[in-house]
Legacy VTK file of the C-alpha trace (Angstrom):
# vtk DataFile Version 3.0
C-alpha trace
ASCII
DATASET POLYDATA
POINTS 350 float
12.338 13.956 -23.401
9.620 11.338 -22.834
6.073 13.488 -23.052
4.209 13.108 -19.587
1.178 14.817 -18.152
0.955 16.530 -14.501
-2.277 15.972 -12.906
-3.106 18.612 -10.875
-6.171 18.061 -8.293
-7.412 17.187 -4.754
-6.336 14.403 -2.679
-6.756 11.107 -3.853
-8.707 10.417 -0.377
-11.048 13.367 -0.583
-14.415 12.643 -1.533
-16.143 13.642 -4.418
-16.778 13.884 -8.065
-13.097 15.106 -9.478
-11.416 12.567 -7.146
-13.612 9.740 -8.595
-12.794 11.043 -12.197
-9.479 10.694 -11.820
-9.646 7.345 -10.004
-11.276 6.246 -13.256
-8.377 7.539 -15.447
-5.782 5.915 -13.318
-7.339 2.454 -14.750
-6.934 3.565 -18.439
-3.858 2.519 -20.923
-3.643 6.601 -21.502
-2.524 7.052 -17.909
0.583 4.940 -18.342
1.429 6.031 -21.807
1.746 9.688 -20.994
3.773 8.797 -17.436
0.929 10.578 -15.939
1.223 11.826 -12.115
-1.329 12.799 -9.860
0.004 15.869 -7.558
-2.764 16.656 -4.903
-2.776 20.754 -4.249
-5.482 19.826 -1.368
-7.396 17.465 0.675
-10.287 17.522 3.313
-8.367 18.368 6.511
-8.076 20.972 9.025
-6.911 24.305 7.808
-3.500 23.957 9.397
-2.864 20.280 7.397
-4.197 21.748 3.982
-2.201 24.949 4.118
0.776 21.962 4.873
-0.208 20.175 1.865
-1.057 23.153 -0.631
2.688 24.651 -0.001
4.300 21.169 -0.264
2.466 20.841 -3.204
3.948 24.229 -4.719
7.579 23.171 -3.843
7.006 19.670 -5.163
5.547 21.561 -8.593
8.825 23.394 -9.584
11.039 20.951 -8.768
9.158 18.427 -11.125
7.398 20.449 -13.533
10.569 20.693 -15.923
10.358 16.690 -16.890
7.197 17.445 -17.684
5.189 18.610 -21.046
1.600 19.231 -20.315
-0.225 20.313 -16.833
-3.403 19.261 -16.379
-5.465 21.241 -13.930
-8.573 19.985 -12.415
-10.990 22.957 -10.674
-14.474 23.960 -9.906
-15.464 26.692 -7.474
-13.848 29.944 -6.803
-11.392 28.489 -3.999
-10.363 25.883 -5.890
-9.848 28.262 -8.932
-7.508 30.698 -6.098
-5.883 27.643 -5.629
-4.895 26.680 -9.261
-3.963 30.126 -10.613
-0.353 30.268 -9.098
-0.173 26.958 -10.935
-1.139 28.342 -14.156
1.376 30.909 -13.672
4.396 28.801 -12.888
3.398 26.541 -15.855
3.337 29.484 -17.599
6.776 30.538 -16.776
7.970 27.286 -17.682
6.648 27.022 -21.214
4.126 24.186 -20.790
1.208 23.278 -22.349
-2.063 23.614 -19.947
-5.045 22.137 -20.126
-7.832 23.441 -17.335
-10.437 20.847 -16.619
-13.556 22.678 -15.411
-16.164 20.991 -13.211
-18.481 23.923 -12.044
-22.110 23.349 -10.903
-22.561 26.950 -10.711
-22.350 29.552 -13.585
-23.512 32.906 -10.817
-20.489 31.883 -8.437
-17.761 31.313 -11.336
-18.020 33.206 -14.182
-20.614 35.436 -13.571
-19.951 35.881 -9.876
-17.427 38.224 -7.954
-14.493 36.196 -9.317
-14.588 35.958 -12.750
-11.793 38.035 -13.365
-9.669 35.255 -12.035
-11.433 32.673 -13.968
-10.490 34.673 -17.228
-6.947 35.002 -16.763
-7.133 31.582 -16.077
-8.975 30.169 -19.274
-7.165 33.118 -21.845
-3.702 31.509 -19.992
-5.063 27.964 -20.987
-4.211 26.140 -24.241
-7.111 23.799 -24.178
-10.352 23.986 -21.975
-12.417 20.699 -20.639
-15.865 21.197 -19.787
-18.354 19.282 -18.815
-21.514 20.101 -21.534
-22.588 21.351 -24.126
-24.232 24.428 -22.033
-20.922 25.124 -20.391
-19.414 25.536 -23.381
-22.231 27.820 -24.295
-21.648 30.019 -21.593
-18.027 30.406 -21.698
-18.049 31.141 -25.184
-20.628 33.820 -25.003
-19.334 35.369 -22.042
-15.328 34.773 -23.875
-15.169 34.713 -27.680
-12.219 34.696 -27.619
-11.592 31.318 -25.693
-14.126 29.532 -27.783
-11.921 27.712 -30.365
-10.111 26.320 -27.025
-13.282 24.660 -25.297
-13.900 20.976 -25.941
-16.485 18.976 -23.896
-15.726 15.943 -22.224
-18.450 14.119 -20.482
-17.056 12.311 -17.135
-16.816 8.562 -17.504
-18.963 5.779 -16.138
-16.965 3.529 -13.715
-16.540 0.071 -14.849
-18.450 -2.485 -13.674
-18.149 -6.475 -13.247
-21.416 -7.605 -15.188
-22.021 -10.197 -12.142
-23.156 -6.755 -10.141
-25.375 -5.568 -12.510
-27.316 -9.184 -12.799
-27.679 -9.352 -8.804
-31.397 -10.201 -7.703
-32.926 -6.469 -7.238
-34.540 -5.157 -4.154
-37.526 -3.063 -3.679
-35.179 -0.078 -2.927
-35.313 3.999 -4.258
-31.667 5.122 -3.692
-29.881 8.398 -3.993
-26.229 9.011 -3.517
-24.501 12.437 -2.876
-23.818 14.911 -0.378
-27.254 15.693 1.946
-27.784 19.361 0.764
-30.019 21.852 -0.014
-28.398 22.377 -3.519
-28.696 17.990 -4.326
-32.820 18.314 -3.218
-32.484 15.440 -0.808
-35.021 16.585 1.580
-37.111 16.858 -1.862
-37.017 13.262 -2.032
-37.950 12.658 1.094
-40.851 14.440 1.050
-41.984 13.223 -2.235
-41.950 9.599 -1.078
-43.752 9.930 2.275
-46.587 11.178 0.307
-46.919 8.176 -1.493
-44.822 5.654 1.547
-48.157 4.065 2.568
-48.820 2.315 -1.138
-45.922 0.829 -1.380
-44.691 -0.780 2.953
-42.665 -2.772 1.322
-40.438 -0.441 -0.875
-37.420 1.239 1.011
-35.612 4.792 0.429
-31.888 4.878 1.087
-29.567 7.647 1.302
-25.849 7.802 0.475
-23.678 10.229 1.598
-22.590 12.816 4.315
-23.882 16.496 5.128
-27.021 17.409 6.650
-27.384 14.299 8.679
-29.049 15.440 11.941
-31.584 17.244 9.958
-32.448 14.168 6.957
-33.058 12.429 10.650
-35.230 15.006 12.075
-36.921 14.984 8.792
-37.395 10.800 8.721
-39.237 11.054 12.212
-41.805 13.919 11.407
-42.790 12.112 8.274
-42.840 9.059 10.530
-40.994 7.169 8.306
-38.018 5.761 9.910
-39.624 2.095 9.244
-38.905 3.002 5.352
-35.839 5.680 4.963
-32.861 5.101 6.141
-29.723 7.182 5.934
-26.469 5.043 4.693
-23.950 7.646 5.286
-20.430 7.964 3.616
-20.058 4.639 1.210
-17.195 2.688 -0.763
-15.830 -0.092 -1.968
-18.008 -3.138 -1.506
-20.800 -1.237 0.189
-21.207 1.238 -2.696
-21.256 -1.842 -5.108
-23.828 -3.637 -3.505
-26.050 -0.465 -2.634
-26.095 0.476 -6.452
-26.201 -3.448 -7.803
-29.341 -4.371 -5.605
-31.135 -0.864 -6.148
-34.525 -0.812 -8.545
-34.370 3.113 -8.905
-32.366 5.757 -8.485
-33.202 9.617 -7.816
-31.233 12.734 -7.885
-33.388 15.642 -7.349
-30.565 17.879 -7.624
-30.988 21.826 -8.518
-27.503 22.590 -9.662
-24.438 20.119 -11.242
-21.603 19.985 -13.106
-22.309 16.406 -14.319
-23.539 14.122 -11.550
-21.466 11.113 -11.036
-24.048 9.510 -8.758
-26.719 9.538 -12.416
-22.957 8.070 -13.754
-22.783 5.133 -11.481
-26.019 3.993 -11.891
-25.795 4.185 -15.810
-23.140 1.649 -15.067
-24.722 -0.583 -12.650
-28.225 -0.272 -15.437
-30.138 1.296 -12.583
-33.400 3.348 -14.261
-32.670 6.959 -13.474
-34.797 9.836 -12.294
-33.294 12.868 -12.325
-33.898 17.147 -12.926
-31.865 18.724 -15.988
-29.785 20.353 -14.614
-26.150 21.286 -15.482
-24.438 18.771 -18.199
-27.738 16.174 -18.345
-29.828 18.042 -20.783
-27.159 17.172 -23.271
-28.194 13.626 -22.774
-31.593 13.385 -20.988
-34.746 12.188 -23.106
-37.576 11.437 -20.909
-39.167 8.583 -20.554
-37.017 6.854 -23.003
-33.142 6.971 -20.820
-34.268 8.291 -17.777
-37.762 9.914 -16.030
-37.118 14.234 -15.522
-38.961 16.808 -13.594
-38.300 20.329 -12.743
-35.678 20.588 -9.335
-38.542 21.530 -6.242
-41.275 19.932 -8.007
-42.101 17.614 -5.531
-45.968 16.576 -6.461
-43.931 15.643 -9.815
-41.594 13.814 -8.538
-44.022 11.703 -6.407
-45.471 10.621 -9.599
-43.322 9.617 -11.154
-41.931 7.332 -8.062
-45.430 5.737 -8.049
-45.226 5.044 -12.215
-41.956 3.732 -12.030
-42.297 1.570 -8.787
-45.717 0.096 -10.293
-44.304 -0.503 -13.631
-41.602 -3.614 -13.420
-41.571 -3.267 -17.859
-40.689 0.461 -17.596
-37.616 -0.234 -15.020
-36.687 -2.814 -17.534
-36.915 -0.292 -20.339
-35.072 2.502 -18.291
-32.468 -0.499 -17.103
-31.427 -0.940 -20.570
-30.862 2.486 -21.516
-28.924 3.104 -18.746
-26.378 0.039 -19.496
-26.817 1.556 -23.122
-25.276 4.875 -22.444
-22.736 3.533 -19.825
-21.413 1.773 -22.778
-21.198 4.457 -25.032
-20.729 7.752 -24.344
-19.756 7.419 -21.056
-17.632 4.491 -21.629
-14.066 5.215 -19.949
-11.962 3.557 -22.822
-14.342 5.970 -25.397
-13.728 9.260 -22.836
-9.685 8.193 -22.269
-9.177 7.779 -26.166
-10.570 11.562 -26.154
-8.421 13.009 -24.087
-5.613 10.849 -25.167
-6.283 12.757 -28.629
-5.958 16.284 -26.741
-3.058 15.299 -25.363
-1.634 14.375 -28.946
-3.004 17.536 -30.457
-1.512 20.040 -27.999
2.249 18.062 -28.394
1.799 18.379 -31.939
0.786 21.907 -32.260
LINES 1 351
350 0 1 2 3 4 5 6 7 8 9 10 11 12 13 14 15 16 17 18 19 20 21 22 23 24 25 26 27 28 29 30 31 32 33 34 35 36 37 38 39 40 41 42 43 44 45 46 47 48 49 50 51 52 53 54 55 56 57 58 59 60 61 62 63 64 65 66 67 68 69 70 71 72 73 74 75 76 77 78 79 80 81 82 83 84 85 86 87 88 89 90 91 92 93 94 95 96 97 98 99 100 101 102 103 104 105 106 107 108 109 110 111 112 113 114 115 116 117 118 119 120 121 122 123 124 125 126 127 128 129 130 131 132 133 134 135 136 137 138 139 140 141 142 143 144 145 146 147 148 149 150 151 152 153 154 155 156 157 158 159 160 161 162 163 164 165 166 167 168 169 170 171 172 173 174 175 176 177 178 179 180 181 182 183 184 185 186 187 188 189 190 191 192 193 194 195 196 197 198 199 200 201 202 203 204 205 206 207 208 209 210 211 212 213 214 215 216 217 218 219 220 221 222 223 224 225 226 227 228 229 230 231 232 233 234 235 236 237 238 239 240 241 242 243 244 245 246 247 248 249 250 251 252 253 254 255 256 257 258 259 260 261 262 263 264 265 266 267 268 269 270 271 272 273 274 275 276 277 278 279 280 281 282 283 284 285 286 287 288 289 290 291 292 293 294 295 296 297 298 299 300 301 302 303 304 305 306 307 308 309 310 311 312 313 314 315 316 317 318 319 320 321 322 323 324 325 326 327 328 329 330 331 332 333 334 335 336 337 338 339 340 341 342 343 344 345 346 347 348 349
């Protein structure tokens, strides 16, 4: 029989970082030459539709899963993880190999929280575990000994870019992109830049994404800055390419992450980067020399460093050119598909 690999995850058409990840393997010579399939176990419906598509998605599972030689399992947070275990079971029961791709921003909800009984059963029932750093793999293996040997990191990729975007004349524009949270620090930003707004009339913030829309608003007026930030909403497609290629900096004051794949995208469009360390980035972050850090909630910080960087044209060059630098390493998708190609290979042979 042919070796192919079952993909299990959300929706392709629900937003977010897995769904994007995936997206980015589906472009990759690895996808074809293991027959990979993507089977979506949920999407961003009412709860009536996504009981509809988890059950479908069980019945679809055992009628496939025998032409198949290795599960892949893609899950975060403790419903997702619910969600995944009867899958781990059934591949289980059939023999396969499983591989569970973790992509947790939170260590005191997962592992350490009320459900990390579940989470063991699932990484001891796993043959090989994806994470997303260096400190997750920490964790797990202090918590777990015995799953250590099993853990391999693998960053998420950097999307691929036509070079034409990246060389687009650049605007005086801060951007962030991500869900408008408490937990990404967006109102952090905001606040930052209206204390330094009045310098700089003709610099613009811009915000990308859904969530706490009414209140970013409310926020905007108070600071009296509607004239300067302006909230983008959801974006894709075109829009996100030309928000990214025509942005001078870009800022994710986020306080917890798996690994951000807003920082990802602008590594691939050579936007300079200002960011917190949090979750995977301290594996990679050097400040001041790939990307400007502060401490998440550190707001008189952060409104420094805004003023440096959007003063200093020769330090967004620099910044520029380290973030092309590690889109096209690391993070390159041919150098993270080859990777898990290799697992693949490994846990056939074996």
């Amino acid at each position: 029989m042919k070796n192919r690999v079952l993909i299990l995850a959300t929706s392709i058409k629900t937003k977010g970082g897995i769904t994007s990840v995936i997206k980015s393997y589906q472009e990759t010579k690895m996808w074809s030459d293991w027959n990979c399939f993507w089977l979506a176990t949920h999407i961003d419906k009412n709860p009536i539709i996504k009981i509809g598509i988890y059950l479908k998605s069980i019945i679809l599972f055992i009628l496939i899963i025998p032409f198949y030689s290795i599960v892949h399992i893609h899950f975060s947070e403790p419903t997702t993880a619910f969600r995944k275990y009867p899958f781990v079971k059934l591949s289980k029961t059939f023999g396969k190999k499983i591989i569970t791709h973790f992509h947790s921003f939170s260590i005191e909800s997962t592992i350490n929280g009320n459900y990390e009984k579940r989470y063991h059963r699932i990484f001891v029932a796993s043959d090989k575990i994806l994470v997303l750093s260096e400190q997750w793999k920490k964790w797990l293996g202090d918590k777990w000994p015995e799953i250590y040997n099993k853990i391999e990191v693998v960053y998420n990729p950097c999307q691929p870019v036509n070079p034409k975007d990246r060389d687009k004349k650049k605007a005086n524009t801060i951007i962030y992109a991500g869900a408008l949270n408490s937990r990404k620090g967006y109102a952090d930003l905001i606040n930052s830049f209206s204390k330094i707004a009045y310098k700089y009339p003709e610099w613009k913030l811009e915000l990308a994404g859904n969530g706490e829309l009414d209140n970013a608003k409310l926020l905007i007026e108070n600071l009296q800055l509607s004239q300067q930030v302006y909230l983008k909403g959801w974006i894709s497609g075109k829009s996100k390419e030309e928000f990214f290629s025509t942005a001078s900096i870009f800022c994710l004051p986020s306080y917890a992450e798996g690994f951000p794949m807003a920082v990802l995208d602008a590594w691939a469009y050579g936007v300079p980067v200002i960011t917190t360390p949090v979750g995977g980035l301290p594996d990679i972050l050097i400040d001041k020399q790939n990307a400007l850090v502060f401490k998440p909630g550190d707001t008189n910080t952060l409104s420094q460093i805004l003023d440096d960087l959007m003063s200093d044209e020769e330090l967004r060059k620099n910044l520029s050119k380290a973030s092309l630098k590690l889109s096209n390493t690391q993070f390159n998708l041919h150098h993270i598909s080859t990777k898990i190609d290799q697992i693949y290979h490994s846990l056939i042979n074996a």
